[in-house]
Chimera marker file (.cmm) of the C-alpha trace (Angstrom):
<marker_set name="trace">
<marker id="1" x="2.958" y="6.161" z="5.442" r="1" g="1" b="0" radius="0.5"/>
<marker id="2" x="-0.319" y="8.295" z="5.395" r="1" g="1" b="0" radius="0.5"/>
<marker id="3" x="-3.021" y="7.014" z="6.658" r="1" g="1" b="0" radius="0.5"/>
<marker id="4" x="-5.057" y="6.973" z="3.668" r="1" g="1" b="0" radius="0.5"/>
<marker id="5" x="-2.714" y="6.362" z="0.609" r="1" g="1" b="0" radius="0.5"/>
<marker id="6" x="-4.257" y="9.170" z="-1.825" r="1" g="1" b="0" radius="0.5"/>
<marker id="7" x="-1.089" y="9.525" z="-4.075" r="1" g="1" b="0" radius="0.5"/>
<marker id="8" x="-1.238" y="5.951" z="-4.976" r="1" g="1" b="0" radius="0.5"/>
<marker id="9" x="-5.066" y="5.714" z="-5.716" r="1" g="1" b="0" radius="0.5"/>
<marker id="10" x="-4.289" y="9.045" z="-7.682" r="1" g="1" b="0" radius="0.5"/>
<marker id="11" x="-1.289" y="7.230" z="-9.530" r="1" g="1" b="0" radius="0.5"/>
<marker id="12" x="-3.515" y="4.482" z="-10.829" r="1" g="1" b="0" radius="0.5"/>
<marker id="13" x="-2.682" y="1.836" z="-8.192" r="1" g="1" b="0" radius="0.5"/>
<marker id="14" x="-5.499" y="-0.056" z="-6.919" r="1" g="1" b="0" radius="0.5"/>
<marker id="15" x="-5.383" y="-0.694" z="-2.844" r="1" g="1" b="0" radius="0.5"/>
<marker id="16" x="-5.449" y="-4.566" z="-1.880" r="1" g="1" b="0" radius="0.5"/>
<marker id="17" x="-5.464" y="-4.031" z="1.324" r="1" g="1" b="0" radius="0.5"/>
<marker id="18" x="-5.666" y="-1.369" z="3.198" r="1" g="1" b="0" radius="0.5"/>
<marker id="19" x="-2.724" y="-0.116" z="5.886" r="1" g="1" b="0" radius="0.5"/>
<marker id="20" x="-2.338" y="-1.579" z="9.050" r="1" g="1" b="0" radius="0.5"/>
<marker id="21" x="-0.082" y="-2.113" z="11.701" r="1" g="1" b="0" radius="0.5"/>
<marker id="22" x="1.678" y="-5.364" z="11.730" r="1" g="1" b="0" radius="0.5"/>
<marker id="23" x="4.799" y="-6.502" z="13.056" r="1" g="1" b="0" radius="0.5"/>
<marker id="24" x="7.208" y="-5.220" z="10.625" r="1" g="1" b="0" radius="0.5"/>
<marker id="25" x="5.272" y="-1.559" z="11.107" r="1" g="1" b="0" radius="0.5"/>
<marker id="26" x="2.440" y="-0.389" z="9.248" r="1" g="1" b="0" radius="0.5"/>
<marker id="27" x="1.727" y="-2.244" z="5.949" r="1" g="1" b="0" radius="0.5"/>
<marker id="28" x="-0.130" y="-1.614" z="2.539" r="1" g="1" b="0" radius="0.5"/>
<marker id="29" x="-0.621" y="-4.118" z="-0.567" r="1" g="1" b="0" radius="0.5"/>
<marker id="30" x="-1.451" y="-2.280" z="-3.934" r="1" g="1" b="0" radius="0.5"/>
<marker id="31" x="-1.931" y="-2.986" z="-7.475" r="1" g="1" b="0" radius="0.5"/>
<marker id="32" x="0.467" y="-1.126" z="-9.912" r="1" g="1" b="0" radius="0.5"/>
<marker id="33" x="-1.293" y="-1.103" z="-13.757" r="1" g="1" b="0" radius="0.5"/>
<marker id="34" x="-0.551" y="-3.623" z="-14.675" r="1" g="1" b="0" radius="0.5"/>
<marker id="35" x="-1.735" y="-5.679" z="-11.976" r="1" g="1" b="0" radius="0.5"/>
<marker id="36" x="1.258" y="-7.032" z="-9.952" r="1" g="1" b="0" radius="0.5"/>
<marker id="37" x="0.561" y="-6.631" z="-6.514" r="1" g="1" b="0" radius="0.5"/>
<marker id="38" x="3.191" y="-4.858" z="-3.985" r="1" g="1" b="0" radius="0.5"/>
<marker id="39" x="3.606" y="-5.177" z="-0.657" r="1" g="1" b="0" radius="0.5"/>
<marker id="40" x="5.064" y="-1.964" z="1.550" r="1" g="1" b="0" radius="0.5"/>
<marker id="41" x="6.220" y="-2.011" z="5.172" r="1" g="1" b="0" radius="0.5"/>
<marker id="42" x="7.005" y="1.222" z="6.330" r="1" g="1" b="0" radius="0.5"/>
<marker id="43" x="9.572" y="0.136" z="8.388" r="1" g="1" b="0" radius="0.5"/>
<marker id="44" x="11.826" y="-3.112" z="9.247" r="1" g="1" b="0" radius="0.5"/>
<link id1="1" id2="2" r="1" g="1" b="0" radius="0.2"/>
<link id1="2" id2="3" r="1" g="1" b="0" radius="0.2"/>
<link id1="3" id2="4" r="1" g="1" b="0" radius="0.2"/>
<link id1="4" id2="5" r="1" g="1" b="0" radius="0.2"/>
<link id1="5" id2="6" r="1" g="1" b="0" radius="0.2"/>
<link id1="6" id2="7" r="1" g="1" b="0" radius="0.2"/>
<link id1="7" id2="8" r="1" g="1" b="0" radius="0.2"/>
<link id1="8" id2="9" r="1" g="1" b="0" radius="0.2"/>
<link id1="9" id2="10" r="1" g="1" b="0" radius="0.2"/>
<link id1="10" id2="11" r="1" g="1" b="0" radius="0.2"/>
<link id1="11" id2="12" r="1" g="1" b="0" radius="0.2"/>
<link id1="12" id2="13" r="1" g="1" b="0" radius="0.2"/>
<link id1="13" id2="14" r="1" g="1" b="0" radius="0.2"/>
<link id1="14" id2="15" r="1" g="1" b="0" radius="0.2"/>
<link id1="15" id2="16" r="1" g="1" b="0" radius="0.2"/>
<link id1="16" id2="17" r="1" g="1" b="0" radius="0.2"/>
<link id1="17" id2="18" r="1" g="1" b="0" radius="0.2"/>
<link id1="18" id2="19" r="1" g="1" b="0" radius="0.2"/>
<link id1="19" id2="20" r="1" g="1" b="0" radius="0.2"/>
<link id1="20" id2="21" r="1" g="1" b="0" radius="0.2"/>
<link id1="21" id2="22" r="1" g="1" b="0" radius="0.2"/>
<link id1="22" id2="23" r="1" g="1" b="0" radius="0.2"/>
<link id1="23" id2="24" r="1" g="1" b="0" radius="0.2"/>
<link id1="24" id2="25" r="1" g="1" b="0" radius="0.2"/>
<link id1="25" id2="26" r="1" g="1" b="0" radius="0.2"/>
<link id1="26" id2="27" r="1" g="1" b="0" radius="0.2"/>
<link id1="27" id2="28" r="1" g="1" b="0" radius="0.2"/>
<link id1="28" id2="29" r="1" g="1" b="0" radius="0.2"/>
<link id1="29" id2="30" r="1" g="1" b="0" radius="0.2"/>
<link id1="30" id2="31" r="1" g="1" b="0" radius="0.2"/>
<link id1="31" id2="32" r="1" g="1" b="0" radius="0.2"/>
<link id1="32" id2="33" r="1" g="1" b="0" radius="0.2"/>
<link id1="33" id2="34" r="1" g="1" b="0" radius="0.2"/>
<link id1="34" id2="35" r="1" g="1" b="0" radius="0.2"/>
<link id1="35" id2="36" r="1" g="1" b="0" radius="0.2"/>
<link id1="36" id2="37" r="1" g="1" b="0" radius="0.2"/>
<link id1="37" id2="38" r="1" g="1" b="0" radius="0.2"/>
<link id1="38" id2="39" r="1" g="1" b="0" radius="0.2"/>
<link id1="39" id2="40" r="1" g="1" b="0" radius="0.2"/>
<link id1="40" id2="41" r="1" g="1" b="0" radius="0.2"/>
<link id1="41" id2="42" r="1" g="1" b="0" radius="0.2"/>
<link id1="42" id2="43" r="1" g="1" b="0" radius="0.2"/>
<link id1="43" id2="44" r="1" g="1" b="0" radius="0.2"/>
</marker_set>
């Protein structure tokens, strides 16, 4: 995961919180569209 997440703002996603490292790796929470939010871990 970068560490600013450029192809998602650029996508239309809206950032809810912004990476950090956390104990399943680093983690983001974005918006899609239509306003569900999604949590990523870049690793398990």
């Amino acid at each position: 995961m970068r560490s600013e997440p450029l192809p998602l703002v650029a996508g239309g996603h809206t950032i809810v919180s912004a990476p950090i490292k956390g104990s399943f790796g680093r983690t983001i929470t974005f918006a899609d569209p239509d306003g569900h939010q999604v949590t990523h871990h870049d690793r398990t």
